[in-house]
C-alpha positions in Angstrom: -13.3 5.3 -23.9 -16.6 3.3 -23.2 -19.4 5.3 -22.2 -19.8 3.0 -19.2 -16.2 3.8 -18.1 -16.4 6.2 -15.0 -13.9 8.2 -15.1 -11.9 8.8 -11.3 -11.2 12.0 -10.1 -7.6 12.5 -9.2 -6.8 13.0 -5.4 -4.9 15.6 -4.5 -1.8 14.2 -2.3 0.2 16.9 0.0 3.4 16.0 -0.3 7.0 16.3 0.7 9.9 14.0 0.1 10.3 11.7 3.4 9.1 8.5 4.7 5.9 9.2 5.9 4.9 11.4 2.2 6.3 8.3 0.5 4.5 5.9 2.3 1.1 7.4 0.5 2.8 8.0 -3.3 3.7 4.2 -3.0 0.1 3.5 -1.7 -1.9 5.5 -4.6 0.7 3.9 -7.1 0.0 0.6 -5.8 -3.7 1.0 -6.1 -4.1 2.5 -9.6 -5.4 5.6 -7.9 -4.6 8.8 -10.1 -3.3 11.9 -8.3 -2.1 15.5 -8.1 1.5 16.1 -6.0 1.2 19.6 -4.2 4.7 19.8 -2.6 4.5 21.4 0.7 7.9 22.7 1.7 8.7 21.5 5.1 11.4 23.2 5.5 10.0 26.5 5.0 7.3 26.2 6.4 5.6 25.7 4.0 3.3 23.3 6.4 2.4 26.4 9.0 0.2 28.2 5.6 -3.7 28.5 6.5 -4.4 26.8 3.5 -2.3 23.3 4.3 -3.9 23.5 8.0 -6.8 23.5 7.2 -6.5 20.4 5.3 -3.9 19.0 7.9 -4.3 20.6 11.4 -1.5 18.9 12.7 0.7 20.8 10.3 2.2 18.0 9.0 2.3 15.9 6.0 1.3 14.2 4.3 -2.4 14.9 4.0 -4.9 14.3 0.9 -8.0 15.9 -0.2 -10.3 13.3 -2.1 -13.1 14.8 -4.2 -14.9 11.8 -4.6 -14.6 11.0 -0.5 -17.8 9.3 1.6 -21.0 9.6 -0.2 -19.3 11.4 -3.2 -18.6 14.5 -1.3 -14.8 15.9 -1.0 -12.9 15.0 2.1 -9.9 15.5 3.8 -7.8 13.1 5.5 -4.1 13.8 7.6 -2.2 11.2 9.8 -0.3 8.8 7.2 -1.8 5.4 8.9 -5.2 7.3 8.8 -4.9 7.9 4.7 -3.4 4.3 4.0 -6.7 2.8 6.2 -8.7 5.5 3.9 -7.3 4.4 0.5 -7.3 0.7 1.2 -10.9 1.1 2.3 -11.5 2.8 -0.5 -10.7 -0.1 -3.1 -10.9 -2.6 -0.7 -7.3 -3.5 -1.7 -3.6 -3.6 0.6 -5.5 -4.4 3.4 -6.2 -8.2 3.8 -9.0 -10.5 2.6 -10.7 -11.8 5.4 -11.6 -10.2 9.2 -8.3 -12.0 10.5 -6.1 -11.0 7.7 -7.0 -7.4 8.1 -6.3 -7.5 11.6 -2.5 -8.8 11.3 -2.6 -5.9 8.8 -3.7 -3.1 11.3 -1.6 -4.8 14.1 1.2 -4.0 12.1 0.3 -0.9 10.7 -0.4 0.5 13.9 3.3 -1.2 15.3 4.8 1.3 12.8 2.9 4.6 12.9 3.2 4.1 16.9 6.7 2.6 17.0 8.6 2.1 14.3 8.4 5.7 12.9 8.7 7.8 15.6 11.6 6.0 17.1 13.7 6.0 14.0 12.8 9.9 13.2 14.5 10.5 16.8 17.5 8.1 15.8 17.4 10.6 12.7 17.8 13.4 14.3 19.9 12.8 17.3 22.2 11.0 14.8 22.3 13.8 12.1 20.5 16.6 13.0 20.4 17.6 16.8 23.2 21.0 17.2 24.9 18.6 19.9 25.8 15.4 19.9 24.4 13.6 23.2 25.0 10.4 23.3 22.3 9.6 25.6 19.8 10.6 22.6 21.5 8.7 19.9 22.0 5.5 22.1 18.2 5.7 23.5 16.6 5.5 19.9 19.6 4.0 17.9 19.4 1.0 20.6 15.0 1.3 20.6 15.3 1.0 16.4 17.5 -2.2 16.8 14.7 -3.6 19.1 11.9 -3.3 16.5 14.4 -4.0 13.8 14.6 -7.2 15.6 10.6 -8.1 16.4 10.4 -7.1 12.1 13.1 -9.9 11.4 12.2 -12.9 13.3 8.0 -11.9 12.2 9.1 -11.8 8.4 11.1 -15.4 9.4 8.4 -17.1 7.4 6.4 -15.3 5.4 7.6 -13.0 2.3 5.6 -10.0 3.5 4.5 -8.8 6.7 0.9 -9.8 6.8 1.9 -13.2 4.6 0.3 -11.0 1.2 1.5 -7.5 0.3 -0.1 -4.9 2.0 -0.7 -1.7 3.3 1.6 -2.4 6.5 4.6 -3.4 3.9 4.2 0.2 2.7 4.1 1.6 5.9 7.4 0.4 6.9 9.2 0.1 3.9 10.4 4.1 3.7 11.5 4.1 7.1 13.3 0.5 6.9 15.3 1.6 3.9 17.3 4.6 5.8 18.6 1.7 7.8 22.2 3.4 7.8 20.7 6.4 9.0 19.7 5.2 12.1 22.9 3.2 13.2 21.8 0.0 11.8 23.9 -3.4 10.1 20.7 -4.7 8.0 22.8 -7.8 7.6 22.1 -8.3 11.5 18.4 -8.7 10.1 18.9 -11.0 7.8 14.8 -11.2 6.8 14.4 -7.3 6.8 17.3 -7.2 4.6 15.4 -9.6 2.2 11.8 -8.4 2.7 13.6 -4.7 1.7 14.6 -5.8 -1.5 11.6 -7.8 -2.5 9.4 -4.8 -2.1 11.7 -2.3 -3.5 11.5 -3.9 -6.7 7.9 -3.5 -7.2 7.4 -1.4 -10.3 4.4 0.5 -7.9 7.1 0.8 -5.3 9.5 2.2 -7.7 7.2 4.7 -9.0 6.4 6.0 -5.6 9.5 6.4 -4.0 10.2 8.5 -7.2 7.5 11.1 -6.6 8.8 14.5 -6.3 12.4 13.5 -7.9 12.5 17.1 -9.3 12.0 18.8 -6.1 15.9 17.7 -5.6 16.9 21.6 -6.2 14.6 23.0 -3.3 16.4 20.0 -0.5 18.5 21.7 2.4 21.5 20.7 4.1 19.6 20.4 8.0 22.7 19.6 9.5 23.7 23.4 8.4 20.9 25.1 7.4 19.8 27.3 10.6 16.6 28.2 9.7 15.0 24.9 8.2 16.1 23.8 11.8 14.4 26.2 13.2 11.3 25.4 11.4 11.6 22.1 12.2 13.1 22.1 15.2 11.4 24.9 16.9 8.0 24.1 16.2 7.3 27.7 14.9 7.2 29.0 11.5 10.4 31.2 10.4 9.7 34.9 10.5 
């Protein structure tokens, strides 16, 4: 190695296998940015430890401590959007060229973290996971998800990404936009989603990320039965 080579600390990523942890595998992939998965089992409650809050107050993933952070001290950094801004910032890559181009990028990045994701992850669970089917819930959300479905489409009408150049807001939205069926979706209604989903899934970085954690396939729960990973995730309080 050439003694002018710095060598980059690895950053530790806290980690489970759903959208929002694969939203940041995908982004350190993308960015050449070496890293440690620490799996944090949110289904039992594995998120409620002292250790993970203090890292991720919110108790939710994912979260990242960086030991080479702001002025080359360690920091840690929750909120999904929050660690895609950090790591773009970081290498100043993923997040647009120019003051306009990073704007479309945070426009968008903020349509999903405020939007996208938190309407489909009701559809999710009033779909699949709530003990009672009402159909209020699941027409609500399934109905909202169609609706942003539809402002994606006709944006991605002419451009091949969504802020014209592959970007951190593509990542955002990709791990959400795939569970399409999930949330009581026909992706061939959205003809430019459908399209835009496969260009980015092919992405060797892409395909790297979504596979982070593939061997934590043995420690997965059935919510739809499992009482107390609902209760965990459900309840809002760790299992005792």
């Amino acid at each position: 190695m050439p003694k002018n080579k710095k060598t980059v600390a690895p950053i530790d990523l806290y980690f489970w296998t759903t959208p929002n942890g694969y939203k940041i595998s995908i982004a350190l992939e993308e960015l050449q940015l070496p890293y440690r998965l620490h799996p944090v089992d949110i289904a039992r409650g594995d998120q409620f430890k002292p250790e993970f809050l203090a890292i991720s107050p919110n108790n939710k993933i994912p979260a990242i401590v960086d030991p080479e952070g702001p002025g080359g001290e360690p920091v840690a950094v929750f909120e999904s959007g929050a660690i895609l801004q950090y790591v773009a910032r970081k290498t100043g890559q993923l997040r647009g060229t120019s003051k306009r181009d990073r704007l479309v990028v945070e426009q968008w990045l903020f349509w999903q973290v405020a939007g996208l994701g938190p309407m489909a992850g009701q559809a999710h669970h009033f779909r699949n996971y709530a003990p009672e089917k009402i159909q209020y819930g699941i027409d609500r959300y399934t109905k909202e998800v169609a609706r942003l479905y539809g402002v994606l489409d006709r944006h991605l009408a002419d451009r091949a990404f969504i802020a014209g150049r592959f970007s951190i807001a593509d990542i955002a939205c990709y791990p959400w936009c795939r569970l399409w069926e999930r949330q009581g979706q026909d992706i061939h209604q959205f003809p430019n989603v459908e399209a835009w989903l496969a260009r980015v899934g092919e992405r060797p970085a892409v395909v790297r990320g979504m596979s982070a954690g593939s061997d934590l396939s043995s420690r997965q729960v059935d919510l739809a039965k499992d009482k107390d990973a609902q209760a965990v995730l459900f309840g809002n309080t760790p299992k005792t």
